[in-house]
C-alpha positions in Angstrom: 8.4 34.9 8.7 10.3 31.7 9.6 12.3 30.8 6.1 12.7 27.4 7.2 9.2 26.3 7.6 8.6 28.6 3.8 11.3 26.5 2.6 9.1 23.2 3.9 5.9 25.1 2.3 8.1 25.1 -1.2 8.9 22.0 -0.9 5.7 20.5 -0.2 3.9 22.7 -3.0 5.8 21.0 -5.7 5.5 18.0 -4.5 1.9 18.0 -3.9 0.8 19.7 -6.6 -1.2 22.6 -5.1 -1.1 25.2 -2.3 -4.4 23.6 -1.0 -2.8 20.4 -0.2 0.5 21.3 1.3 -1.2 23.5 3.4 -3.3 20.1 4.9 -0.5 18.1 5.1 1.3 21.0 6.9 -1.2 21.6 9.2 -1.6 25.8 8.2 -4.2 27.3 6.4 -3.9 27.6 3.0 -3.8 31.7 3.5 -0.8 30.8 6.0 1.1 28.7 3.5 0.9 31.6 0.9 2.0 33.8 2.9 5.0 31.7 3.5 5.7 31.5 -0.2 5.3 35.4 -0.6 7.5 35.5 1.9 10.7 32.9 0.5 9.7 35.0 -3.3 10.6 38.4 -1.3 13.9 37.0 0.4 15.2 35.3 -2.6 14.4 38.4 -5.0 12.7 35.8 -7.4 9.5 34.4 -8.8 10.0 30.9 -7.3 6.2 29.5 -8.8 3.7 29.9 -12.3 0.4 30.3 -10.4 -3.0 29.8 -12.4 -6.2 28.6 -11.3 -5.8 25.3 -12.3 -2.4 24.5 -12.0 1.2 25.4 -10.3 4.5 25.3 -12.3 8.1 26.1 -11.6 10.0 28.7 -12.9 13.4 28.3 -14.2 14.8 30.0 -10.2 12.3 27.8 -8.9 13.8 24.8 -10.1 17.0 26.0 -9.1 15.7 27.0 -5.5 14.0 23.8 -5.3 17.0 21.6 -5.0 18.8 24.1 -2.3 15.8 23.8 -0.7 15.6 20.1 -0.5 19.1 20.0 0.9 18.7 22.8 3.6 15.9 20.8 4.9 17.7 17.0 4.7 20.5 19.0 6.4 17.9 20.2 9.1 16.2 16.6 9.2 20.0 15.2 10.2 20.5 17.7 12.9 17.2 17.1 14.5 18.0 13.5 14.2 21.4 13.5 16.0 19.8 15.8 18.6 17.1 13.8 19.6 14.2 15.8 18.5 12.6 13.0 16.9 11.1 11.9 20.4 8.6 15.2 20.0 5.3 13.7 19.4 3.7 13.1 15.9 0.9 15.3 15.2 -1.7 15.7 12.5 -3.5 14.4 9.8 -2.7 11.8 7.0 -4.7 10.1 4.4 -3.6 6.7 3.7 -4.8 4.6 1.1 -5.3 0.1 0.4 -7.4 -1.9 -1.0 -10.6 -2.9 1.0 -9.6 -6.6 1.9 -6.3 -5.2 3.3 -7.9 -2.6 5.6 -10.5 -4.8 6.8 -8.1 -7.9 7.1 -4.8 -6.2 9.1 -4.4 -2.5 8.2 -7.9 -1.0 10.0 -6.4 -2.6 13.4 -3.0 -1.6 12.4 -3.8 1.9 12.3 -6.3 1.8 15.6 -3.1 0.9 17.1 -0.9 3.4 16.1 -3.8 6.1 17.1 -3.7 4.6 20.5 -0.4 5.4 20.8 -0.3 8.6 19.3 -2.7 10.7 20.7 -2.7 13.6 18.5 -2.7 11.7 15.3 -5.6 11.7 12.7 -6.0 9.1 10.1 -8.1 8.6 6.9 -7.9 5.9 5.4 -9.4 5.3 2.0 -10.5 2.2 0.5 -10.2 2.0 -2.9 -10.0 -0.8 -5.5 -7.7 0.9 -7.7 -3.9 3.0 -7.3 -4.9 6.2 -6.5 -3.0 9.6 -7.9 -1.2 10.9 -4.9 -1.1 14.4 -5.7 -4.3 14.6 -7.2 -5.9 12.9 -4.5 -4.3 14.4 -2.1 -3.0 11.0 -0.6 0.0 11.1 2.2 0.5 7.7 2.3 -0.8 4.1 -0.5 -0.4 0.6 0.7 0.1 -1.0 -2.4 0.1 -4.9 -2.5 2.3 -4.7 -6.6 5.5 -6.0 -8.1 4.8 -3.2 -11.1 5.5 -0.1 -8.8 5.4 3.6 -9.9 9.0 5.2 -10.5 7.9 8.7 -10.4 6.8 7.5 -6.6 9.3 6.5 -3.3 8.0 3.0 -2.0 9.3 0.8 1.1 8.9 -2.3 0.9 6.8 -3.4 4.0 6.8 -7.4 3.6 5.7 -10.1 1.3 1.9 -11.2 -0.3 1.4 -14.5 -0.5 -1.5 -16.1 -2.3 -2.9 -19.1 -2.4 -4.9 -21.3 -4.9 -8.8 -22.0 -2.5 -11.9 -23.5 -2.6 -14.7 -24.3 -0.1 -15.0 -28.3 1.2 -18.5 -28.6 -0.6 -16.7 -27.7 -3.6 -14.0 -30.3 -3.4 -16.7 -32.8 -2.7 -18.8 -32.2 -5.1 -16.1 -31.6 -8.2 -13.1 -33.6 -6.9 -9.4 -31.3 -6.6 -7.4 -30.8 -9.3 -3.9 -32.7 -9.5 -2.0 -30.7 -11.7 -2.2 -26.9 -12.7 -3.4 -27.8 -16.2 -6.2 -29.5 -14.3 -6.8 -26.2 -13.1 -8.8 -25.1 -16.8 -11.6 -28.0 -16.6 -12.7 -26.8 -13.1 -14.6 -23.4 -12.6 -12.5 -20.5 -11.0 -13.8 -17.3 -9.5 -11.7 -14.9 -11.0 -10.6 -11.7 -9.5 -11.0 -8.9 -12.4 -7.1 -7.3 -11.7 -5.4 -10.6 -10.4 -6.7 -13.7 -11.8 -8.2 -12.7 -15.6 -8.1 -15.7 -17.5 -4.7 -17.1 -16.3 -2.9 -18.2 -13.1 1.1 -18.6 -13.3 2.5 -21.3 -10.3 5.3 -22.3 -9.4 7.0 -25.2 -7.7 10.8 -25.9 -7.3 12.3 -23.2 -10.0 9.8 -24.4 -12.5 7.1 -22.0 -13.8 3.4 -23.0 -14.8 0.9 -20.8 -16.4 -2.5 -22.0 -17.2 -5.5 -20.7 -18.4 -8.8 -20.5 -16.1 -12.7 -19.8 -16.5 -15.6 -19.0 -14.4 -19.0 -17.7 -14.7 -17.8 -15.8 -11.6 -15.7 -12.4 -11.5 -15.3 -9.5 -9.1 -13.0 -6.9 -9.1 -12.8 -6.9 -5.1 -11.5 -9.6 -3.0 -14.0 -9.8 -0.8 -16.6 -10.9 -3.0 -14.5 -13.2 -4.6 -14.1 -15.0 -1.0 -17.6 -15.4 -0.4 -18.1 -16.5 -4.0 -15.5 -19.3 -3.0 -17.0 -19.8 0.7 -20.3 -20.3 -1.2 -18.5 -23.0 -3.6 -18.5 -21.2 -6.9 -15.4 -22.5 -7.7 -11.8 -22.3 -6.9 -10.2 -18.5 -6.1 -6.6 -17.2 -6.1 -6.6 -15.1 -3.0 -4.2 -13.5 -0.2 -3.4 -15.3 2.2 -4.0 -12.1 4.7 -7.2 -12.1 3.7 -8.3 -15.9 4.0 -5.8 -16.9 7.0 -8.9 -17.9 9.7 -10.9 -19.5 6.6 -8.0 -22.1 6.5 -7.4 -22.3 10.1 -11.2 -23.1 10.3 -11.0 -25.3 7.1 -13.8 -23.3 5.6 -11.4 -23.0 2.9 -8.8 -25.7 1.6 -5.6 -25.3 -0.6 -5.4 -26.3 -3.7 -2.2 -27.1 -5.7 -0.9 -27.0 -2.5 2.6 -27.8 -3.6 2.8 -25.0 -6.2 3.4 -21.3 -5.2 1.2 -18.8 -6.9 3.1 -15.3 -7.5 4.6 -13.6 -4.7 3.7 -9.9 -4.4 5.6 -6.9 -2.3 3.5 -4.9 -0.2 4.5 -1.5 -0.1 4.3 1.8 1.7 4.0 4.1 -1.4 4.5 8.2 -1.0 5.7 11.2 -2.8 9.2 11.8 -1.9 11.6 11.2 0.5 13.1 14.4 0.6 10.9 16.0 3.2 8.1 14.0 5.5 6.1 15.1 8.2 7.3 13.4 11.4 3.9 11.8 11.7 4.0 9.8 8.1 7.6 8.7 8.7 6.7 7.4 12.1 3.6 5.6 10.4 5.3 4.1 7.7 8.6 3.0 10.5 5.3 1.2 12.8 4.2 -0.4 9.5 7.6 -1.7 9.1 8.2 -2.8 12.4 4.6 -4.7 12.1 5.1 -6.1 8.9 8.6 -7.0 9.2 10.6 -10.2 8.7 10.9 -12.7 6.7 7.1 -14.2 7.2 4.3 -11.8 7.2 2.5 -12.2 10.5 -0.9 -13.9 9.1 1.3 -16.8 7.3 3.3 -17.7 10.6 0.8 -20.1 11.8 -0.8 -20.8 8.4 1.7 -22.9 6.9 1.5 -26.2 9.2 -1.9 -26.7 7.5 -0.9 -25.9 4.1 1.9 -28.4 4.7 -0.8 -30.7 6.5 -2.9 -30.8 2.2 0.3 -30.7 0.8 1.5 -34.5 2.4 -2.3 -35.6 1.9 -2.4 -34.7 -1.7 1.3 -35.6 -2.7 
């Protein structure tokens, strides 16, 4: 059998965690990528894998192995590089990961995108609220909007989050606009469960502010925590990604316009850099050519009206 592509079986075995998934994001059966393994085991005269039921482990030659491995195939990557054999179409099948308000506010038409242009390229993308195991999930890809990012993991920076401090005109007029952030603790705030939990930290020319907040409010996904604000529940911390048009429209208005909330990286998140399919390295490279620059592409137009409430309420 071809020892290169067992080689890329090995490889993606340990990295993944199970024959089962290397086999999908291989694009073999999982009877095919067993083979393969029998197979490198029989050329190298060693037990490269501890196989149980539940759970694969290296052997001391399979550690070993591993690491030639890796570099036989980086090698291989760099010749098909500097050949040109990168212009052979992606194909297959990759489960990406986000967070609900970034798929339904850039990433779901990101992706359509991509599909148009790659005809035979499959996508799953799963919405989740939470960072998702990779391995165990059998996850190809997470876009991860973090600053705290997993070490065990390879991540590519994609661009920055900005946030911004929200609430609906109703609300304004009906509880006036706080002036300073420690103004921000007698108003009520709709508080998103794994961003904005009891405090908010601004900032504004070097100087740092953190303050507590309350609300009777509190979701764990943004998207209820935008129509809580819409409906005038109080004031939200939210993306700006996510609440771009509302601002445009003045559905929403800043607040504390002239002090920053936390900037976040968003990041393309994956298991190792050693060996990727040709389709995940060309989605993550369209990511980054989407996403790239120094302003993300929601905030490009955005920021003449948060200048705009800045000059009104300085």
């Amino acid at each position: 059998m071809d020892r290169f592509t067992a080689m890329q079986v090995f490889v993606a075995v340990t990295e993944r965690g199970s024959v089962t998934a290397a086999a999908e994001a291989l694009d073999m059966s999982r009877a095919m990528a067993s083979r393969y393994l029998e197979s490198l085991e029989r050329w190298l005269g060693v037990r490269l894998l501890h196989r149980t039921t539940r759970r694969i482990a290296l052997t001391d030659a399979g550690h070993e192995a591993l690491s030639r491995c890796r570099q036989m195939l980086d090698l291989a990557d760099e010749a098909q590089v500097a050949a040109g054999v990168r212009s052979i179409e992606p194909r297959g099948r990759l489960r990406i990961a986000t967070s609900q308000s970034f798929a339904q506010a850039w990433l779901a038409e990101a992706v359509a995108e991509f599909l148009d242009g790659h005809p035979q390229a499959q996508v799953e993308l799963l919405v989740l609220e939470r960072a998702v195991n990779l391995v165990e999930e059998r996850v190809d890809l997470a876009v991860r909007i973090t600053n705290q990012l997993d070490e065990s993991l390879v991540a590519r920076k994609l661009c920055s989050c900005r946030s911004v401090l929200c609430a609906s005109p109703d609300y304004a007029k009906r509880h006036g606009m706080p002036t300073t952030p420690e103004q921000l603790a007698e108003h009520a705030n709709v508080e998103h469960a794994y961003v904005s939990r009891s405090k908010i930290t601004l900032r504004r020319e070097g100087r740092s502010v953190t303050v507590p907040v309350a609300g009777r409010l509190s979701s764990n996904e943004a998207g209820v925590v935008r129509v809580a604000a819409l409906a005038g529940a109080g004031i939200a911390l939210l993306p700006t990604y996510f609440v771009a048009d509302d601002l445009r429209q003045s559905r929403l208005v800043p607040v504390l316009p002239a002090w920053e909330p936390e900037l976040l990286g968003i990041h393309a998140v994956y298991l190792s850099r050693h060996y990727q399919p040709l389709l995940l390295r060309a989605m993550i490279d369209f990511l980054a050519e989407r996403l790239g620059g120094d302003v993300a592409p929601w905030d490009r137009d955005i920021d003449t009206t948060r200048a705009t409430h800045r000059e009104t309420s300085s």
